[in-house]
C-alpha positions as CSV (number, residue, x, y, z in Angstrom):
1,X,-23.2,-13.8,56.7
2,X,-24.6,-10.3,56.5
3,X,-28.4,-9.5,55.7
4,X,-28.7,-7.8,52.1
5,X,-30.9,-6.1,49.8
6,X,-30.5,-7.4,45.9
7,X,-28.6,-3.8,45.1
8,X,-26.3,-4.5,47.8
9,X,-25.8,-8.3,47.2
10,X,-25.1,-7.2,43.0
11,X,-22.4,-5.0,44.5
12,X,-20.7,-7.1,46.9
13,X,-20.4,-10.0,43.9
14,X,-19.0,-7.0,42.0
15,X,-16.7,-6.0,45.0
16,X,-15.5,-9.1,45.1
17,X,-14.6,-10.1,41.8
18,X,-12.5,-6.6,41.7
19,X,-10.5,-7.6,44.5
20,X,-9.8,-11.2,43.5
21,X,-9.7,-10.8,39.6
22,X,-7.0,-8.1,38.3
23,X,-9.4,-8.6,35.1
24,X,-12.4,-7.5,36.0
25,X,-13.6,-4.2,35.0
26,X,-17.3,-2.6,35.6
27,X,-18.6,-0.2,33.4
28,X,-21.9,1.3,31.4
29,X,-24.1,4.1,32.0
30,X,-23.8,5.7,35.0
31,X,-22.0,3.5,37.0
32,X,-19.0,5.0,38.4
33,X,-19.6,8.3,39.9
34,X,-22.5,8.0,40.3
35,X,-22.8,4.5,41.5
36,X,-25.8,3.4,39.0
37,X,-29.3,5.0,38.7
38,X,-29.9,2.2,41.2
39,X,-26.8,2.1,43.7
40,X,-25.7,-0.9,42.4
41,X,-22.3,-0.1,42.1
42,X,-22.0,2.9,44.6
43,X,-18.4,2.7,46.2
44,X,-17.0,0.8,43.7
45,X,-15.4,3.6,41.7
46,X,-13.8,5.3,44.9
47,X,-12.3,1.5,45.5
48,X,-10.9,0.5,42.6
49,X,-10.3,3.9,40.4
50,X,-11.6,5.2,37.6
51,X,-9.6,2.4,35.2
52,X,-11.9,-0.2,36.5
53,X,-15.0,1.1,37.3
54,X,-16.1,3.8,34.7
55,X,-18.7,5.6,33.0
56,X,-19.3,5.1,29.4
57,X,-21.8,7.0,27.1
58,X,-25.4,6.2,26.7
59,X,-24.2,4.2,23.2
60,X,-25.4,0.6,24.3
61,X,-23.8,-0.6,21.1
62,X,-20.3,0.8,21.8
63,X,-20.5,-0.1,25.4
64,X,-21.1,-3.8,24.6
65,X,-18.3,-3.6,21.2
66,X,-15.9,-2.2,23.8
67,X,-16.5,-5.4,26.1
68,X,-16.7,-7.7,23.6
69,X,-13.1,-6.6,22.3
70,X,-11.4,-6.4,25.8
71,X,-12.9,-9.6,26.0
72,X,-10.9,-10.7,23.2
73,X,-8.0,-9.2,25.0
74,X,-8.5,-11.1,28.5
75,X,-10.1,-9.0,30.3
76,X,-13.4,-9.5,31.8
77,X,-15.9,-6.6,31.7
78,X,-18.9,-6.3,33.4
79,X,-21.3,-3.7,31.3
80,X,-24.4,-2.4,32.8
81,X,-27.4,-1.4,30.7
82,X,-29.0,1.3,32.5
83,X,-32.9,-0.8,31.6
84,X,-33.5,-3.6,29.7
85,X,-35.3,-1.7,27.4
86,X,-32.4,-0.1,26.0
87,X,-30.5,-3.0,24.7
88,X,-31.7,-2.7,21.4
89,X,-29.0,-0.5,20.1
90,X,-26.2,-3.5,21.1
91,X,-28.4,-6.8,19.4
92,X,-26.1,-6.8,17.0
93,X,-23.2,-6.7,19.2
94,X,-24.7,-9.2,21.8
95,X,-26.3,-11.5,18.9
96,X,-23.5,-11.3,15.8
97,X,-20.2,-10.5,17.9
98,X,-20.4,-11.6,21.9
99,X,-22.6,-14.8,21.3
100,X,-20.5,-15.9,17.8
101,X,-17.2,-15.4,19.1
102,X,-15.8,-18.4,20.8
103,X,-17.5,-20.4,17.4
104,X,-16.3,-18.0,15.0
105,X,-12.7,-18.7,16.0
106,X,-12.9,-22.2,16.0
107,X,-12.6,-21.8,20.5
108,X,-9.2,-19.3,20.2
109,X,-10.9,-16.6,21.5
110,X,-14.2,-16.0,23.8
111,X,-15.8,-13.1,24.7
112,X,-16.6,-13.5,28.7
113,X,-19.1,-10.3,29.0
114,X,-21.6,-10.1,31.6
115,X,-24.2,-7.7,30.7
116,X,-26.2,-6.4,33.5
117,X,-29.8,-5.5,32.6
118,X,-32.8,-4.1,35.6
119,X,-35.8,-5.9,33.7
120,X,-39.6,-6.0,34.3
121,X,-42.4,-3.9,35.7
122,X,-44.0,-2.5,38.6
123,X,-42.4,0.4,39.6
124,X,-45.0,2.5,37.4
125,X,-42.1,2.6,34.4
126,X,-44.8,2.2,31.5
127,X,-43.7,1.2,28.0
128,X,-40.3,2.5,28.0
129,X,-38.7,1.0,31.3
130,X,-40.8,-1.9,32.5
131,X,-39.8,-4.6,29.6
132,X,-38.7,-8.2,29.8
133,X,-37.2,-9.4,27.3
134,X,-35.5,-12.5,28.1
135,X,-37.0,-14.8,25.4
136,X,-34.8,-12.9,22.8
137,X,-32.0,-13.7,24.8
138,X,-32.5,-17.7,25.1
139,X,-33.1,-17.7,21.2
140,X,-29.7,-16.9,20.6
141,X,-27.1,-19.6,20.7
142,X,-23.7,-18.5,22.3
143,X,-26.0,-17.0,25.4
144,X,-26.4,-17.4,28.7
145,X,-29.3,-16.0,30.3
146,X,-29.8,-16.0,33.8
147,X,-32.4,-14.1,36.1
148,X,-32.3,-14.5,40.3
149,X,-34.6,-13.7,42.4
150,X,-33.2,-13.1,45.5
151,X,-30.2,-11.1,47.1
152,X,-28.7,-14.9,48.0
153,X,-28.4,-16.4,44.4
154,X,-28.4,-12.8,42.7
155,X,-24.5,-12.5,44.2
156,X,-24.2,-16.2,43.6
157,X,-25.3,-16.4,39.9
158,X,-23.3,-12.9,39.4
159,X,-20.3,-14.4,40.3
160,X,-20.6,-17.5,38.0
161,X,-21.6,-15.5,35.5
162,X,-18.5,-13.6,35.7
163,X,-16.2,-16.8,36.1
164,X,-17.8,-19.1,33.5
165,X,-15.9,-17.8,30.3
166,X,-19.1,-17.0,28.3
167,X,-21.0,-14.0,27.3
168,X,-24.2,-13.5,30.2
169,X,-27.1,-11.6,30.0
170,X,-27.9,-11.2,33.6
171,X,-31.7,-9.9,34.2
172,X,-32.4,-8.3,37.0
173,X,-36.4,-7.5,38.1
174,X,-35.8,-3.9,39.5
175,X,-39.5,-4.2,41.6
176,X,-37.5,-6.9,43.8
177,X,-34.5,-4.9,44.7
178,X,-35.1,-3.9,47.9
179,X,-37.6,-6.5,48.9
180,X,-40.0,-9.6,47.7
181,X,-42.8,-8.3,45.9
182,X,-46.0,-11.1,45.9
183,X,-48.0,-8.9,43.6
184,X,-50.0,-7.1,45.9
185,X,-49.3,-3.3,45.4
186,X,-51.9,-2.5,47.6
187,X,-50.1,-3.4,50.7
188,X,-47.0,-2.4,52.5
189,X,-43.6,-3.0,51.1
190,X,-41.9,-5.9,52.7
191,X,-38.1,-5.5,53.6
192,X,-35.6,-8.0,52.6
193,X,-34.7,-8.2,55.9
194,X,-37.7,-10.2,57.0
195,X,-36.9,-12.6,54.2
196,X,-34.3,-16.0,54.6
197,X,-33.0,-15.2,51.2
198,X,-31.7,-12.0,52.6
199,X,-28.4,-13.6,54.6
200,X,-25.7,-13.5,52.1
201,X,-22.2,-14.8,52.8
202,X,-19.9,-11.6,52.6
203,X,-16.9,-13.5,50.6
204,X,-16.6,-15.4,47.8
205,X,-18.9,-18.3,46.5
206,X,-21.1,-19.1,43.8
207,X,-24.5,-20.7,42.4
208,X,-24.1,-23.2,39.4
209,X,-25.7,-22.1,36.9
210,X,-27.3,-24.3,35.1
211,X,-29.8,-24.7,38.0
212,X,-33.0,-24.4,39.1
213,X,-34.6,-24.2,42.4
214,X,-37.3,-25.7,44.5
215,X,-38.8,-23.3,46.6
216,X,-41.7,-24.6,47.8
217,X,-42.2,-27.9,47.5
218,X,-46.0,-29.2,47.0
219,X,-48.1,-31.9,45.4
220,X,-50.8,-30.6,43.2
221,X,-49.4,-28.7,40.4
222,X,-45.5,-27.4,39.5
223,X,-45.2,-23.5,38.6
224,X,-42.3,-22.9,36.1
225,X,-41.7,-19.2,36.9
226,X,-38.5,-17.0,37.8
227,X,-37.7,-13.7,39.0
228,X,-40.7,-11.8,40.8
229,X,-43.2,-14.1,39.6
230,X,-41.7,-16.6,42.5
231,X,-43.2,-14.4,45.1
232,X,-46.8,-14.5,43.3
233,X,-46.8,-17.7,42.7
234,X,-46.4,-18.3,46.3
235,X,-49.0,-15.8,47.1
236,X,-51.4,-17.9,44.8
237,X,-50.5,-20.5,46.2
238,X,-51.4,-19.6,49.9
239,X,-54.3,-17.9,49.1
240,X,-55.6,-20.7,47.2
241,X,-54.9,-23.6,49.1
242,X,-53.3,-25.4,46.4
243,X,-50.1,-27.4,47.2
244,X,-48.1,-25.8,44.4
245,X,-44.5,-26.9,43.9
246,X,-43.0,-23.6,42.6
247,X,-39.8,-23.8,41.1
248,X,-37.4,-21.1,40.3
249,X,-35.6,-21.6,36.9
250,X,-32.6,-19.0,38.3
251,X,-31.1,-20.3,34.7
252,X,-33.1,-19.4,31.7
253,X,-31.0,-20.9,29.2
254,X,-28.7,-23.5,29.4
255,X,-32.1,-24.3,31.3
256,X,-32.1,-27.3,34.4
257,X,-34.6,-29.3,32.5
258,X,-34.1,-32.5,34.5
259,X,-35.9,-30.2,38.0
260,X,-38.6,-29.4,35.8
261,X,-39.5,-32.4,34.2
262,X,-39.1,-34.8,37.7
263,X,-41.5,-32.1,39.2
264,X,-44.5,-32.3,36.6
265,X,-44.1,-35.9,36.3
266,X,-44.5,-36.1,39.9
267,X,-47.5,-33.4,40.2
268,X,-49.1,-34.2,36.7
269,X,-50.1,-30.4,36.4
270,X,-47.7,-27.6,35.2
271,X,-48.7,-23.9,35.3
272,X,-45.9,-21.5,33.3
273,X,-45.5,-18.0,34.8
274,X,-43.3,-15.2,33.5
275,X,-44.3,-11.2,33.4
276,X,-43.0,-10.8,29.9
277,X,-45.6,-10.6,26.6
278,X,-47.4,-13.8,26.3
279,X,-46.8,-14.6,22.1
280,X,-43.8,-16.0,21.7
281,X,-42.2,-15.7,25.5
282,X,-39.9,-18.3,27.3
283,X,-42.9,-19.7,28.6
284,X,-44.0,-21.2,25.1
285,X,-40.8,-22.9,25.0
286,X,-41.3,-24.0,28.7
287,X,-44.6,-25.6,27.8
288,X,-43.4,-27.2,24.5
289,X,-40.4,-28.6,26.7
290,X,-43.0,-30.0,29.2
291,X,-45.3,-31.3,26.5
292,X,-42.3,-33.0,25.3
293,X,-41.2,-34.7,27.8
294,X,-43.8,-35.1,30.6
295,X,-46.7,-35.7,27.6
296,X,-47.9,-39.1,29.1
297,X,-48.1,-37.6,32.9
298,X,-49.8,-34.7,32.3
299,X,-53.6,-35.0,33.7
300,X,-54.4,-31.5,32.4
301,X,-53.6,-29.4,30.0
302,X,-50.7,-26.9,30.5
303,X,-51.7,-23.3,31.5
304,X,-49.4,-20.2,31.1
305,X,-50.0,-17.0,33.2
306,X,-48.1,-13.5,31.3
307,X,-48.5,-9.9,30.8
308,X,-50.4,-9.4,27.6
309,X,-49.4,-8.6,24.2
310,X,-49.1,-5.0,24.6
311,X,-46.8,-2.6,25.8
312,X,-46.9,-1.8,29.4
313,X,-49.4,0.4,30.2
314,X,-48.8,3.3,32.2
315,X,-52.7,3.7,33.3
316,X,-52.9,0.2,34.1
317,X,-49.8,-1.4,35.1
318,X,-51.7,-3.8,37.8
319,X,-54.2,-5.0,34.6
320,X,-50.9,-5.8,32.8
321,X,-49.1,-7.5,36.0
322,X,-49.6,-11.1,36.6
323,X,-50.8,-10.7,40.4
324,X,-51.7,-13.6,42.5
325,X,-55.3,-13.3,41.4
326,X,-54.8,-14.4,38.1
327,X,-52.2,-16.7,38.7
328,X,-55.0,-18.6,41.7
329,X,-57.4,-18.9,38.6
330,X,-54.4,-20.8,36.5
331,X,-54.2,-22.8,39.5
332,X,-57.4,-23.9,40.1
333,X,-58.3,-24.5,36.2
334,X,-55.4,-26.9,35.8
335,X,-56.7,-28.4,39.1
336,X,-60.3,-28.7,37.3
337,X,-61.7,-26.4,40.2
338,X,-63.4,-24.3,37.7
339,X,-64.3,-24.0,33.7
340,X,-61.5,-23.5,31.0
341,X,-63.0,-20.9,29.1
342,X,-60.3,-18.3,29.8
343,X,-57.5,-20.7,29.9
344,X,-54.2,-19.2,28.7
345,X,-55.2,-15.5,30.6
């Protein structure tokens, strides 16, 4: 085991899928030379060479149409998108030719892509480099979208992205890359290194996808979240005194509904927590899920926590953040602790 940041656990999956798989190849914008405007692939260039760790142009379309027809040809490429906000320029790739593929040809060919993606705010990105859009991912059939939280499952999840055989979008939240972030910006950054999540095996292994996880259990409410909303939630839920059972969905879709739905029939309350724009985000599909199936052991109704429907403000970025302070109000209206009137905020 070795103690890791999320950067350095995203390279060691990388590192060792290079080594084991002759197929593998890592490319996008900026990651060979320079190792990634994040260092997420620093090293790997000088390891393997420059025919399986290379740079491509800032052309998200053509770098995911180059993946999707190595993929075609066996190989397995690993693409990185410099931001999430930039993936725009490929949706037709990612939506009509990477997602289609293996039903298009009747199952003779598939298109295993992982697409790398730094997602979400809080580094003071504004508009253009603080999006989250997973919920246009999980609409599209032929997807896998998958979003960790923590350097442990991040090289876990990477790896069975890269194994599984299908096309991945693989979100990563660049504020928690080099340590938990609970919302607070006000307050000293905390290390990785002070968190259990941090020890990472150095070889080989993965985490199913397909698989959420409970972690921290509790008896008054469940919080559907993922990525740095865990470390809010938690924040909410200490602060608060509410015995939140906070589960991380790790797996967006193909989502673990069975975890979800034995939690909220257990607690009775669900809160739904996600950073992205509130109209139309995964957590609308969450709560319809929950409604669905947990209708008749629900004792309040659902409450969803999200950034607001407006681009991220660069003047206010903590106004558009869901910080622990807005997520302890979800909790205690679901609870009944106070009025409804802003339910939903």
């Amino acid at each position: 085991m070795a103690t890791m940041t999320m950067i350095q656990a995203l390279r060691s999956a990388m590192d060792v899928m290079l080594e084991r798989d002759p197929n593998v190849v890592v490319f996008g914008e900026d990651v060979g030379y320079f190792g990634g405007v994040f260092r997420c692939t620093e090293g790997l260039q000088a390891k393997y060479g420059k025919h399986r760790v290379f740079d491509a142009p800032i052309a998200e379309g053509g770098i995911v149409g180059t993946a999707v027809g190595m993929a075609a040809y066996g190989l397995k490429p690993v693409v990185e998108i410099q931001f999430a906000d930039y993936f725009y320029p490929a949706s037709d790739q990612i939506v009509s030719e990477a997602a289609r593929m293996r039903y298009r040809s009747a199952g003779d060919f598939t298109a295993p892509v992982v697409i790398r993606m730094p997602c979400g705010g809080g580094i003071y990105g504004g508009q253009t480099h603080s999006q989250s859009p997973e919920a246009l991912f999980t609409h599209v059939c032929g997807l896998r979208t998958v979003m960790p939280s923590n350097p442990h499952d991040a090289k876990g999840l990477l790896i069975a992205a890269m194994e599984c055989g299908d096309p991945v979008i693989f979100l990563e939240p660049k504020r928690i890359y080099n340590g938990p972030f609970d919302g607070h910006h006000d307050r000293p950054v905390v290390p990785w290194s002070a968190h259990p999540k941090s020890e990472v095996p150095e070889g080989h292994y993965t985490v199913p996808l397909e698989s959420a996880a409970v972690v921290r259990p509790g008896d008054d409410l469940t919080v559907l979240t993922y990525g740095t909303m865990v470390y809010v939630a938690e924040a909410a839920a200490r602060e608060t005194g509410i015995d939140a059972e906070i589960i991380d969905l790790r797996s967006l879709w193909p989502l673990d509904l069975p975890t979800l739905v034995a939690s909220v029939k257990k607690t009775g309350r669900c809160v739904v927590l996600h950073e992205a724009t509130r109209t139309s985000g995964f957590g609308a599909e969450l709560t319809a899920l929950v409604q669905e199936h947990c209708f008749f052991h629900l004792e309040a109704p659902i409450e969803r926590v999200a950034g607001w429907d407006t681009p991220y403000p660069h003047a206010l970025e903590w106004a558009y953040f869901p910080g622990p302070q807005r997520v302890g109000e979800a909790f205690r209206r679901v609870m009944g602790e106070v009025s409804g009137k802003a339910r939903g905020a």
